[in-house]
PDB file with SEQRES, HELIX, SHEET and CRYST1 records, atoms N, CA, C and O in Angstrom:
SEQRES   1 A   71  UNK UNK UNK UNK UNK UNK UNK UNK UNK UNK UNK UNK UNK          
SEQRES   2 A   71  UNK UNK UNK UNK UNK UNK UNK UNK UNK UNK UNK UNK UNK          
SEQRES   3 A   71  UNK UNK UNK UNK UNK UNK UNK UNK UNK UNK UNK UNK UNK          
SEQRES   4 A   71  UNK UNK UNK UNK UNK UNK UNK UNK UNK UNK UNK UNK UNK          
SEQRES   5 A   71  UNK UNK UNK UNK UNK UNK UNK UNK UNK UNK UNK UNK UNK          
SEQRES   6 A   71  UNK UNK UNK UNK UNK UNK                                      
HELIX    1 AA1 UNK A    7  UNK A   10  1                                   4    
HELIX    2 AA2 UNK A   16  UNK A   20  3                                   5    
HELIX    3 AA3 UNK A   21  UNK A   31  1                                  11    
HELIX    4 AA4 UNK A   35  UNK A   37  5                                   3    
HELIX    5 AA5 UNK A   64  UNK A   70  1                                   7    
CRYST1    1.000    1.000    1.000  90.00  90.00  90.00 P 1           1          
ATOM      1  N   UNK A   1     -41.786 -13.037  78.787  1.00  0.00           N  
ATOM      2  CA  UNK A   1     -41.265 -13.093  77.437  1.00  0.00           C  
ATOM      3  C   UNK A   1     -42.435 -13.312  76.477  1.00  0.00           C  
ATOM      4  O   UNK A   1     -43.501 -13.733  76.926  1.00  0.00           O  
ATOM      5  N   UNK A   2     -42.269 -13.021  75.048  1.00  0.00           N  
ATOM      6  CA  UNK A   2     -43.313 -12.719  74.072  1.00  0.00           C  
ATOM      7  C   UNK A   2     -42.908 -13.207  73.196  1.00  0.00           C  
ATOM      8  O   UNK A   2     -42.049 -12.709  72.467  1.00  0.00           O  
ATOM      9  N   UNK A   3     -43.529 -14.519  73.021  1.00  0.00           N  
ATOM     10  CA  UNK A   3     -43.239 -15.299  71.684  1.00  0.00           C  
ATOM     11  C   UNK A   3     -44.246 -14.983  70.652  1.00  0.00           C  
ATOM     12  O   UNK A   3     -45.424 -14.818  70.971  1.00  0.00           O  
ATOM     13  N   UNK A   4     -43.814 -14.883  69.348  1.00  0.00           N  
ATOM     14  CA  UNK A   4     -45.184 -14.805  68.441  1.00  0.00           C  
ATOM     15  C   UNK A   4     -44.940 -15.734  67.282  1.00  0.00           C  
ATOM     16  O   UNK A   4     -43.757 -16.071  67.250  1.00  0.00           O  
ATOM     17  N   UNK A   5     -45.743 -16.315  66.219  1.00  0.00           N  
ATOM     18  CA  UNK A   5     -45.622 -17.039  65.234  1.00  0.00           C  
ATOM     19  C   UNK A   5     -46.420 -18.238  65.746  1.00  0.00           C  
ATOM     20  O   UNK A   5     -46.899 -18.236  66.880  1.00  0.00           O  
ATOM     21  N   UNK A   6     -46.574 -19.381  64.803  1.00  0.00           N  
ATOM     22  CA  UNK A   6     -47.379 -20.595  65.321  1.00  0.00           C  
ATOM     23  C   UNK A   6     -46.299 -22.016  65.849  1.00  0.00           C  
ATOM     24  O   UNK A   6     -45.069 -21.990  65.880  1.00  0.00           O  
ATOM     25  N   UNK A   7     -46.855 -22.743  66.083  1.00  0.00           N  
ATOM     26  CA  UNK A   7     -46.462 -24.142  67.393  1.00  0.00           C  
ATOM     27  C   UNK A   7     -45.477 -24.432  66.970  1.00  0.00           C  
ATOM     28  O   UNK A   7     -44.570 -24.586  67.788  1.00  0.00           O  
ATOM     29  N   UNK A   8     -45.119 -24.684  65.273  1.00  0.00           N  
ATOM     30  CA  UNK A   8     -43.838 -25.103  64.833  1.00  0.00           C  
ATOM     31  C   UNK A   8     -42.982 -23.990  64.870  1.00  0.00           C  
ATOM     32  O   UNK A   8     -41.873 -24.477  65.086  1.00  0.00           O  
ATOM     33  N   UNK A   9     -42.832 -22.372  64.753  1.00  0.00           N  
ATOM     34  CA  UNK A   9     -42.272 -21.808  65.159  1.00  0.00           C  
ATOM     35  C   UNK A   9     -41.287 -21.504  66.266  1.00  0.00           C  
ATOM     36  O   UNK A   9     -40.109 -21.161  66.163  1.00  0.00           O  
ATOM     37  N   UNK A  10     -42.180 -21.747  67.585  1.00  0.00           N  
ATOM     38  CA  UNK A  10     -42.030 -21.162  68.542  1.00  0.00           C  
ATOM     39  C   UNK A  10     -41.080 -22.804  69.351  1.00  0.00           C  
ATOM     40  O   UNK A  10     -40.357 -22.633  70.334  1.00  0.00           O  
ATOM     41  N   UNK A  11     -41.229 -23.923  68.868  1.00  0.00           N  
ATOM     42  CA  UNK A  11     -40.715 -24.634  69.415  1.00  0.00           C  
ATOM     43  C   UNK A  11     -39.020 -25.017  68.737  1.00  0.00           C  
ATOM     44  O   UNK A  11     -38.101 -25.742  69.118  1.00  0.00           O  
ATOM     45  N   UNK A  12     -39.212 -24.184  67.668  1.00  0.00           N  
ATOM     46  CA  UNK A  12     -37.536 -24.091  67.071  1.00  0.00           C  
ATOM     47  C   UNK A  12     -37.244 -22.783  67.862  1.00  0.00           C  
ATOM     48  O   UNK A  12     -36.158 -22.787  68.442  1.00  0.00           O  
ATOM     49  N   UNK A  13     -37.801 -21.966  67.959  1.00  0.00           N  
ATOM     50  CA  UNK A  13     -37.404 -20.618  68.946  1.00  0.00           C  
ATOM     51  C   UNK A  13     -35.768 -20.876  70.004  1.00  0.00           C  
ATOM     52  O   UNK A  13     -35.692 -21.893  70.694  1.00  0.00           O  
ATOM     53  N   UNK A  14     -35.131 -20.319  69.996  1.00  0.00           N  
ATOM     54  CA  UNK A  14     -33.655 -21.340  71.136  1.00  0.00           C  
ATOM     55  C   UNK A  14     -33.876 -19.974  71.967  1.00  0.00           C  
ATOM     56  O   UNK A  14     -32.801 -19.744  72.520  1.00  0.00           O  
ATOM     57  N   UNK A  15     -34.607 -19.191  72.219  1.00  0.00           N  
ATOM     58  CA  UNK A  15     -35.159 -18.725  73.678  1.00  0.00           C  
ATOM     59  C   UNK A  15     -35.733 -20.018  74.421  1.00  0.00           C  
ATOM     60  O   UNK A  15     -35.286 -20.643  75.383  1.00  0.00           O  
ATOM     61  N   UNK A  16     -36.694 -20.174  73.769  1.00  0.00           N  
ATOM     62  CA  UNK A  16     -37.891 -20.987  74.360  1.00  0.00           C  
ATOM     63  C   UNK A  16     -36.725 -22.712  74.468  1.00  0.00           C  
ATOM     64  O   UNK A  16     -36.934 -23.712  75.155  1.00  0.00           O  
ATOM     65  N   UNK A  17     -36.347 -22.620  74.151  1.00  0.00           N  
ATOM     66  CA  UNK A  17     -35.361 -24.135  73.812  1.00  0.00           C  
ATOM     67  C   UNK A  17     -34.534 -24.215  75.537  1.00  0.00           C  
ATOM     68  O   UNK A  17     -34.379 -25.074  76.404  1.00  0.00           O  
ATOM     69  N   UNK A  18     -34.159 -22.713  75.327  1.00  0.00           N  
ATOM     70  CA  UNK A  18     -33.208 -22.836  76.674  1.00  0.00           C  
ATOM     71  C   UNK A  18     -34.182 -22.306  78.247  1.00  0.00           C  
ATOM     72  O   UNK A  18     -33.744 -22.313  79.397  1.00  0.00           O  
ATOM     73  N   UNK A  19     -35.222 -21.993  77.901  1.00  0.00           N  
ATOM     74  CA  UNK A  19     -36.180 -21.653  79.329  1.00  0.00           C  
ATOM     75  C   UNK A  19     -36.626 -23.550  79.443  1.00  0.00           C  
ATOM     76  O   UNK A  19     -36.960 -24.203  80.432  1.00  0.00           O  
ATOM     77  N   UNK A  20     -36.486 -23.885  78.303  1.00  0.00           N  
ATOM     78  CA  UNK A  20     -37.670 -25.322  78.930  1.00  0.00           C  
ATOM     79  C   UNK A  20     -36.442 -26.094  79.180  1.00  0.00           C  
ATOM     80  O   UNK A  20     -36.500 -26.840  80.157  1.00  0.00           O  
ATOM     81  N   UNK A  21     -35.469 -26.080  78.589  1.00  0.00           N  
ATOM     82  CA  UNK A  21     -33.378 -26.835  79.187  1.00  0.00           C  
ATOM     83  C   UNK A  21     -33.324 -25.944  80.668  1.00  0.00           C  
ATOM     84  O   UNK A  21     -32.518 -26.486  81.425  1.00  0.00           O  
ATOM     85  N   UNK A  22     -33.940 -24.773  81.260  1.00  0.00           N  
ATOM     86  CA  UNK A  22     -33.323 -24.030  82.160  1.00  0.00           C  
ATOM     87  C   UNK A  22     -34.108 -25.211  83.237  1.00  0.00           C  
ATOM     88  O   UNK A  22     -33.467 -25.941  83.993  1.00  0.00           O  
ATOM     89  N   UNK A  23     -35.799 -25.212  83.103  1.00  0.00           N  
ATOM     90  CA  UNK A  23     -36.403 -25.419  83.840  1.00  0.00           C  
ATOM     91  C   UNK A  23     -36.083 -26.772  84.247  1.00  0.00           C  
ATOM     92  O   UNK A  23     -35.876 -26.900  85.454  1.00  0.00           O  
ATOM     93  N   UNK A  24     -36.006 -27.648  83.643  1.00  0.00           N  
ATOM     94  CA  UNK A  24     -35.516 -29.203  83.515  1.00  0.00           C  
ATOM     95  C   UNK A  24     -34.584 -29.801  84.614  1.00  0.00           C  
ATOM     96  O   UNK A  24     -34.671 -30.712  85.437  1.00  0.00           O  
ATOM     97  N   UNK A  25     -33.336 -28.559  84.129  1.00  0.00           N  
ATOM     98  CA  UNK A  25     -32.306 -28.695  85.079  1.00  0.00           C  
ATOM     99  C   UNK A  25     -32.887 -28.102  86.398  1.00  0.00           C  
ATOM    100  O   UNK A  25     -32.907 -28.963  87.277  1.00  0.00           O  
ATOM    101  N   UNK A  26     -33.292 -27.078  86.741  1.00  0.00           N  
ATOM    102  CA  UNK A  26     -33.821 -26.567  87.875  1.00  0.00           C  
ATOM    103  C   UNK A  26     -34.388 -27.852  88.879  1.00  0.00           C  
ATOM    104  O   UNK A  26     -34.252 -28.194  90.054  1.00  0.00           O  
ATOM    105  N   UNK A  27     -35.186 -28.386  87.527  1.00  0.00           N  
ATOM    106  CA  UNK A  27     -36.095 -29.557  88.687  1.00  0.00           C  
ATOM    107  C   UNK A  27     -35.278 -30.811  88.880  1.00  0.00           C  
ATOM    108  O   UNK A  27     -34.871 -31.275  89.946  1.00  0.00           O  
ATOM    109  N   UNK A  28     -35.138 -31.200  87.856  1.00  0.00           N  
ATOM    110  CA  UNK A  28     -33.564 -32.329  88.550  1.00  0.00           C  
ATOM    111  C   UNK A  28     -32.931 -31.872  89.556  1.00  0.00           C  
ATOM    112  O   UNK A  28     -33.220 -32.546  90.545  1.00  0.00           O  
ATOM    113  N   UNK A  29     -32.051 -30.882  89.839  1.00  0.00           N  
ATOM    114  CA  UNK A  29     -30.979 -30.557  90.772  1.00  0.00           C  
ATOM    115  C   UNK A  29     -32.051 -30.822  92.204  1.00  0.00           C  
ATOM    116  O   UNK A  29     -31.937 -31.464  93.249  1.00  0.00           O  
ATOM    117  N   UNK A  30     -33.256 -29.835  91.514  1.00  0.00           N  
ATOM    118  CA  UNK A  30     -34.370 -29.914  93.444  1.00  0.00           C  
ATOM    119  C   UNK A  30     -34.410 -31.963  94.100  1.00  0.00           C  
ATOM    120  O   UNK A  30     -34.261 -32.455  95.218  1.00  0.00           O  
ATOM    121  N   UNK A  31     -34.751 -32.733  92.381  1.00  0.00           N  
ATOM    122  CA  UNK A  31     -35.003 -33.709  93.008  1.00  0.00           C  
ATOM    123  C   UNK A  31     -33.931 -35.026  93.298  1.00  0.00           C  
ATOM    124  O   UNK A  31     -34.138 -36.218  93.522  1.00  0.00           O  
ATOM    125  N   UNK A  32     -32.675 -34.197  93.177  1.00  0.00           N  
ATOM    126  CA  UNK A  32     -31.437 -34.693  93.302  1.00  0.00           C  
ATOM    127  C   UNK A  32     -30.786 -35.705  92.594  1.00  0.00           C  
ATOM    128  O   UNK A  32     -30.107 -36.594  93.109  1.00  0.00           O  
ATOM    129  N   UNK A  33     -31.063 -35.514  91.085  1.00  0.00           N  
ATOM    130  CA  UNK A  33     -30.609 -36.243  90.726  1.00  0.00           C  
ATOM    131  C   UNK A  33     -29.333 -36.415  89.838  1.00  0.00           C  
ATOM    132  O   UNK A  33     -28.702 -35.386  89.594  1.00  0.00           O  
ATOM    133  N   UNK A  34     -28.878 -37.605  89.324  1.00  0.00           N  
ATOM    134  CA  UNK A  34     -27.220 -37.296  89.456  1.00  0.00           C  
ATOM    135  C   UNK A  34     -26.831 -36.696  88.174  1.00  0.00           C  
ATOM    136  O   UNK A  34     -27.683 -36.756  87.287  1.00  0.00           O  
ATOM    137  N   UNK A  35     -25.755 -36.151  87.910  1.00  0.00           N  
ATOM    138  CA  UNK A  35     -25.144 -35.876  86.880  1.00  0.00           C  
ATOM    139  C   UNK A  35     -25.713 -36.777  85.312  1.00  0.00           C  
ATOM    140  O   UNK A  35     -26.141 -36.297  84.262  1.00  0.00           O  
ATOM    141  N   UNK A  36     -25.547 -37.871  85.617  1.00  0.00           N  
ATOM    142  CA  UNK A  36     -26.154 -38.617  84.387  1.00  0.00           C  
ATOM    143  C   UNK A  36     -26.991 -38.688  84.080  1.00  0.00           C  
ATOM    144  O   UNK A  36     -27.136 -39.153  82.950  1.00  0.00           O  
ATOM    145  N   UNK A  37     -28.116 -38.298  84.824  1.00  0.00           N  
ATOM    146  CA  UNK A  37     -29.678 -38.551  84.975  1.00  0.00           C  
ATOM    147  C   UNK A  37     -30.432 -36.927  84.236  1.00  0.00           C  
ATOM    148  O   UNK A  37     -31.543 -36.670  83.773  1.00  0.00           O  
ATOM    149  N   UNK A  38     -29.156 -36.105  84.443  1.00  0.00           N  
ATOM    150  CA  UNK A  38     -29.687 -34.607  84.086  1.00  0.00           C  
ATOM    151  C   UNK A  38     -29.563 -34.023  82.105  1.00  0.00           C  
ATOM    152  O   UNK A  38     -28.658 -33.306  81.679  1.00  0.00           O  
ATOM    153  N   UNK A  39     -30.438 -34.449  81.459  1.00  0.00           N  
ATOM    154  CA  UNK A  39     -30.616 -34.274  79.791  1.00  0.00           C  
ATOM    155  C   UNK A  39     -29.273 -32.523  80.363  1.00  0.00           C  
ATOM    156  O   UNK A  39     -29.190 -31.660  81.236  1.00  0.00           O  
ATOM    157  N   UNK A  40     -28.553 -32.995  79.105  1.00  0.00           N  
ATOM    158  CA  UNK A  40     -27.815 -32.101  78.975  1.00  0.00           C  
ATOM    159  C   UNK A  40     -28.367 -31.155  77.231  1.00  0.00           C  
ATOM    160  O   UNK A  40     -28.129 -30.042  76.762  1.00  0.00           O  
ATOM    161  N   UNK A  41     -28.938 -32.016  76.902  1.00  0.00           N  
ATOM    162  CA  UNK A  41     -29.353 -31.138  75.633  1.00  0.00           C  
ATOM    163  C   UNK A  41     -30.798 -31.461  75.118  1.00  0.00           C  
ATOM    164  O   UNK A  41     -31.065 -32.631  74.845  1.00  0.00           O  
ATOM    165  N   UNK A  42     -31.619 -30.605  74.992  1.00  0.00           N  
ATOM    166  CA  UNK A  42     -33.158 -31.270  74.269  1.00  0.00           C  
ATOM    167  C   UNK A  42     -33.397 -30.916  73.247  1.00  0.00           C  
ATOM    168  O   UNK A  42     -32.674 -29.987  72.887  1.00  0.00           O  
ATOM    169  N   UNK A  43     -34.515 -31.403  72.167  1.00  0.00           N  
ATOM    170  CA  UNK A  43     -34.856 -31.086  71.433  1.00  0.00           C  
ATOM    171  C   UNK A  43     -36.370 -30.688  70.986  1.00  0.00           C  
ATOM    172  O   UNK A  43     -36.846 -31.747  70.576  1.00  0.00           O  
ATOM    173  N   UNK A  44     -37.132 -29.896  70.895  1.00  0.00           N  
ATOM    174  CA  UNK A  44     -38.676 -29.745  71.318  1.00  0.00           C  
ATOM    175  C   UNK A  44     -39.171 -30.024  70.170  1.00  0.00           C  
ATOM    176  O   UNK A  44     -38.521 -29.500  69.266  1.00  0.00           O  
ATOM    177  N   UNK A  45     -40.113 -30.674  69.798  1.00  0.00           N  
ATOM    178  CA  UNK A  45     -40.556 -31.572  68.189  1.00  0.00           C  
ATOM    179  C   UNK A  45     -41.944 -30.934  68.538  1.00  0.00           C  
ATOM    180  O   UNK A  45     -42.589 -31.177  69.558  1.00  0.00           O  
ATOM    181  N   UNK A  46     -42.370 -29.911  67.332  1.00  0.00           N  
ATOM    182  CA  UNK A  46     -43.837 -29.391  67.263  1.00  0.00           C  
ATOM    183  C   UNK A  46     -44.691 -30.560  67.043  1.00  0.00           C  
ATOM    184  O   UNK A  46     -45.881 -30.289  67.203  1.00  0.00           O  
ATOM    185  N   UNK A  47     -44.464 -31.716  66.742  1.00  0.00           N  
ATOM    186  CA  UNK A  47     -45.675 -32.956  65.851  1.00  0.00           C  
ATOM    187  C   UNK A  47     -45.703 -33.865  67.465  1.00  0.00           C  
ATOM    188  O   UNK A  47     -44.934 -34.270  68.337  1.00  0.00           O  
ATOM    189  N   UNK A  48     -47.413 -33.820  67.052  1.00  0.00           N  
ATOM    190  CA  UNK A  48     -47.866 -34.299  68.352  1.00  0.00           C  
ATOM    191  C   UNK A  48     -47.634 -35.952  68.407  1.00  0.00           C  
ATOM    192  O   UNK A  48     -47.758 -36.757  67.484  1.00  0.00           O  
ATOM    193  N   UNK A  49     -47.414 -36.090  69.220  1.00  0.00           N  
ATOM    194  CA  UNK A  49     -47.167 -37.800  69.280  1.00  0.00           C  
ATOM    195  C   UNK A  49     -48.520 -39.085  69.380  1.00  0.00           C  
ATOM    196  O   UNK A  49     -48.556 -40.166  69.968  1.00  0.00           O  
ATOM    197  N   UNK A  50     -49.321 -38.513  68.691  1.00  0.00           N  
ATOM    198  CA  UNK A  50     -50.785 -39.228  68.533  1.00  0.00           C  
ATOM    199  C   UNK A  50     -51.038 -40.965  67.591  1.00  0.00           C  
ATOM    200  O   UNK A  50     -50.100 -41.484  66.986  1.00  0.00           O  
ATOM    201  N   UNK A  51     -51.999 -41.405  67.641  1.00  0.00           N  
ATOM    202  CA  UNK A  51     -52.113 -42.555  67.007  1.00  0.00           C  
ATOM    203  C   UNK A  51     -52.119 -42.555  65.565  1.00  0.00           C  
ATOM    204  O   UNK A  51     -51.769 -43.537  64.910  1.00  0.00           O  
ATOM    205  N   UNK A  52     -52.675 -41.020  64.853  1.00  0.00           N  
ATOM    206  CA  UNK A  52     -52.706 -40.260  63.847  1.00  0.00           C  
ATOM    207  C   UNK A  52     -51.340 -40.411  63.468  1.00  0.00           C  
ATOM    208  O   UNK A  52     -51.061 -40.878  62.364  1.00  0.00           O  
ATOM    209  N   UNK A  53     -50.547 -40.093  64.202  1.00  0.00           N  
ATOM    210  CA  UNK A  53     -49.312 -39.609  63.222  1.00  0.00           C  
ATOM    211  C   UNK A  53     -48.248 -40.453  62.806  1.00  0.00           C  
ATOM    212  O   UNK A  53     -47.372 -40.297  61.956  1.00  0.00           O  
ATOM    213  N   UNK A  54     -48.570 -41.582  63.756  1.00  0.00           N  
ATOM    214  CA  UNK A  54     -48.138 -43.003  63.282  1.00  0.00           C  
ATOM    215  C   UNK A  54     -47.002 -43.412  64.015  1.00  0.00           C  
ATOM    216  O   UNK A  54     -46.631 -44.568  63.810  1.00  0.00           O  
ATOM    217  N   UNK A  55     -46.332 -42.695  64.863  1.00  0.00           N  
ATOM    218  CA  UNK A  55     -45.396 -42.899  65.973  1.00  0.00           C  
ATOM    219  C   UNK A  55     -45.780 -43.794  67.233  1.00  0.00           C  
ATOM    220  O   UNK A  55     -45.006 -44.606  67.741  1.00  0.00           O  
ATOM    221  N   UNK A  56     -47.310 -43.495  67.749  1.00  0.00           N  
ATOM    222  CA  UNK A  56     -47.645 -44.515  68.937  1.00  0.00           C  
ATOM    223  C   UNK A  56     -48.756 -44.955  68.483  1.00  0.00           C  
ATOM    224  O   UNK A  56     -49.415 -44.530  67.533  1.00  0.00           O  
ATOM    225  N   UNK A  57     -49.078 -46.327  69.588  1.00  0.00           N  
ATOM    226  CA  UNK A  57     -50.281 -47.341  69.075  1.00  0.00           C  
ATOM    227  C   UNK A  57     -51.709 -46.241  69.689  1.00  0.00           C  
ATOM    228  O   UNK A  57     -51.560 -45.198  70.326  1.00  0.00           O  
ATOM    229  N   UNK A  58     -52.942 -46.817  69.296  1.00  0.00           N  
ATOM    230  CA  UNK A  58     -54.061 -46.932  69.848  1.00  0.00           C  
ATOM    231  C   UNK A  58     -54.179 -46.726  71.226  1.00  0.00           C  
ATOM    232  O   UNK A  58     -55.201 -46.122  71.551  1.00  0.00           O  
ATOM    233  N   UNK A  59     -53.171 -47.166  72.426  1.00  0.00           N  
ATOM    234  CA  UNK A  59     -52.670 -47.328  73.758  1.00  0.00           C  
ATOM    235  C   UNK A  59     -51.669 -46.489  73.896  1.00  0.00           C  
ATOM    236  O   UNK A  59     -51.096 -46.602  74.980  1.00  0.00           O  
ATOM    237  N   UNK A  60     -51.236 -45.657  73.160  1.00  0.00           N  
ATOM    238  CA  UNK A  60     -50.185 -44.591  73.162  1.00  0.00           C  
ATOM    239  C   UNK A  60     -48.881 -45.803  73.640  1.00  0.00           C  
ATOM    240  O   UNK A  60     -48.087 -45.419  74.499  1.00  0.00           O  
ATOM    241  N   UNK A  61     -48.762 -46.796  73.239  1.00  0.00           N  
ATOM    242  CA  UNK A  61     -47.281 -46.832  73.492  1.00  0.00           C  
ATOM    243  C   UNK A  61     -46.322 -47.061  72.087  1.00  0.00           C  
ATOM    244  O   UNK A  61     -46.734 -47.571  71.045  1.00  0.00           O  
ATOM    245  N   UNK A  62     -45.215 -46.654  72.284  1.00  0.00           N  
ATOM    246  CA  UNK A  62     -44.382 -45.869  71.119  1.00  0.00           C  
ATOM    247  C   UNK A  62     -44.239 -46.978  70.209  1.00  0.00           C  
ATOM    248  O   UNK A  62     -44.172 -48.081  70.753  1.00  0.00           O  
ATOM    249  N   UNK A  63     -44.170 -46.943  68.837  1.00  0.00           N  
ATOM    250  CA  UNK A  63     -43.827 -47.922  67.866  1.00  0.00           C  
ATOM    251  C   UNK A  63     -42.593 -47.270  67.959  1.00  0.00           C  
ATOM    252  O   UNK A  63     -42.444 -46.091  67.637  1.00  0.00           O  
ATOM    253  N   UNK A  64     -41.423 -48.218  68.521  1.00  0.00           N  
ATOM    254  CA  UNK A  64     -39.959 -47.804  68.479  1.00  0.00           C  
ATOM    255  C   UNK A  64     -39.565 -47.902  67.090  1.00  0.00           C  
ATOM    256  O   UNK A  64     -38.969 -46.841  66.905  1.00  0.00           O  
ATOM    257  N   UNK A  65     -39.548 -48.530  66.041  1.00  0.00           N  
ATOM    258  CA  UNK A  65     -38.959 -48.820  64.360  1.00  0.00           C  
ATOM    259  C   UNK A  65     -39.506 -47.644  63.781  1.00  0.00           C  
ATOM    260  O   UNK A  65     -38.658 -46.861  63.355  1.00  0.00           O  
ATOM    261  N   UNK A  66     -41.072 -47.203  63.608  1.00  0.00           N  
ATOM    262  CA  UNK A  66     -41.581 -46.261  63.045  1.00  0.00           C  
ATOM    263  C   UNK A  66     -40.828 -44.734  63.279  1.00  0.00           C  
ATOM    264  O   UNK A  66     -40.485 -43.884  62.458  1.00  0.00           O  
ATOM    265  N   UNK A  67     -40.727 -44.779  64.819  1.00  0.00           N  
ATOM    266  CA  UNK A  67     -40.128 -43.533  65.618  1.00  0.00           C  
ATOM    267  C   UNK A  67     -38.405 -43.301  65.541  1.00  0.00           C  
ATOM    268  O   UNK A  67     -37.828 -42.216  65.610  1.00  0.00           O  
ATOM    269  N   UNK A  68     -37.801 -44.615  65.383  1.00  0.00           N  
ATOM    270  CA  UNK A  68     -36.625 -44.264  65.014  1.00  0.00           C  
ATOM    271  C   UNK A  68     -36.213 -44.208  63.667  1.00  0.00           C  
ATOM    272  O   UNK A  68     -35.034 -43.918  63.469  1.00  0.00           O  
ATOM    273  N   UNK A  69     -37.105 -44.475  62.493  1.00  0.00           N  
ATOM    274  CA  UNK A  69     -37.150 -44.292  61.303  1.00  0.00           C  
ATOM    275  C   UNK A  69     -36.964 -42.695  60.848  1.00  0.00           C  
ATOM    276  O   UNK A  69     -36.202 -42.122  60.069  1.00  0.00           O  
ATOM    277  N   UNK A  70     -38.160 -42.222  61.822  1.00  0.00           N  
ATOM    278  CA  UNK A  70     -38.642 -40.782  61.544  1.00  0.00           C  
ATOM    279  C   UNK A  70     -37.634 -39.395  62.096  1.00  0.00           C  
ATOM    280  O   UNK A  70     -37.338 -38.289  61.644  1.00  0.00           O  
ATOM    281  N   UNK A  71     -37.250 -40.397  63.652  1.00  0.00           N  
ATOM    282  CA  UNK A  71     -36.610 -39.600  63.527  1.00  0.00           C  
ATOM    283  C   UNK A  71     -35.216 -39.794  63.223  1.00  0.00           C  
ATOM    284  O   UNK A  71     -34.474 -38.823  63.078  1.00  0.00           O  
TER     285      UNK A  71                                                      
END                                                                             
């Protein structure tokens, strides 16, 4: 398949939405896991999750208030 346009494009794309939902499920089912455990819906966010962007620390771990603000 032939995606064209740039990063924020292609990750609103709902081709590309449902190959990376196809693959997900593929690998859950291999590693058996249960019904609840399997994301039934995703969402692909072009903005990188860096110390820059103000979502995670220095140590990459998530500022939960900032991140649920934003999103």
């Amino acid at each position: 398949m032939f995606v064209s346009g740039d990063f924020e494009t292609v990750c609103k794309d709902e081709r590309i939405v449902k190959l990376i939902s196809e693959d997900i499920r593929k690998v859950a089912i291999e590693v058996k896991l249960t019904k609840q455990e399997i994301p039934s819906n995703i969402y692909v966010e072009s903005l990188q999750w860096l110390p820059e962007s103000g979502l995670v620390t220095d140590a990459f771990k998530l500022k939960r208030k900032v991140r649920c603000r934003f999103f």
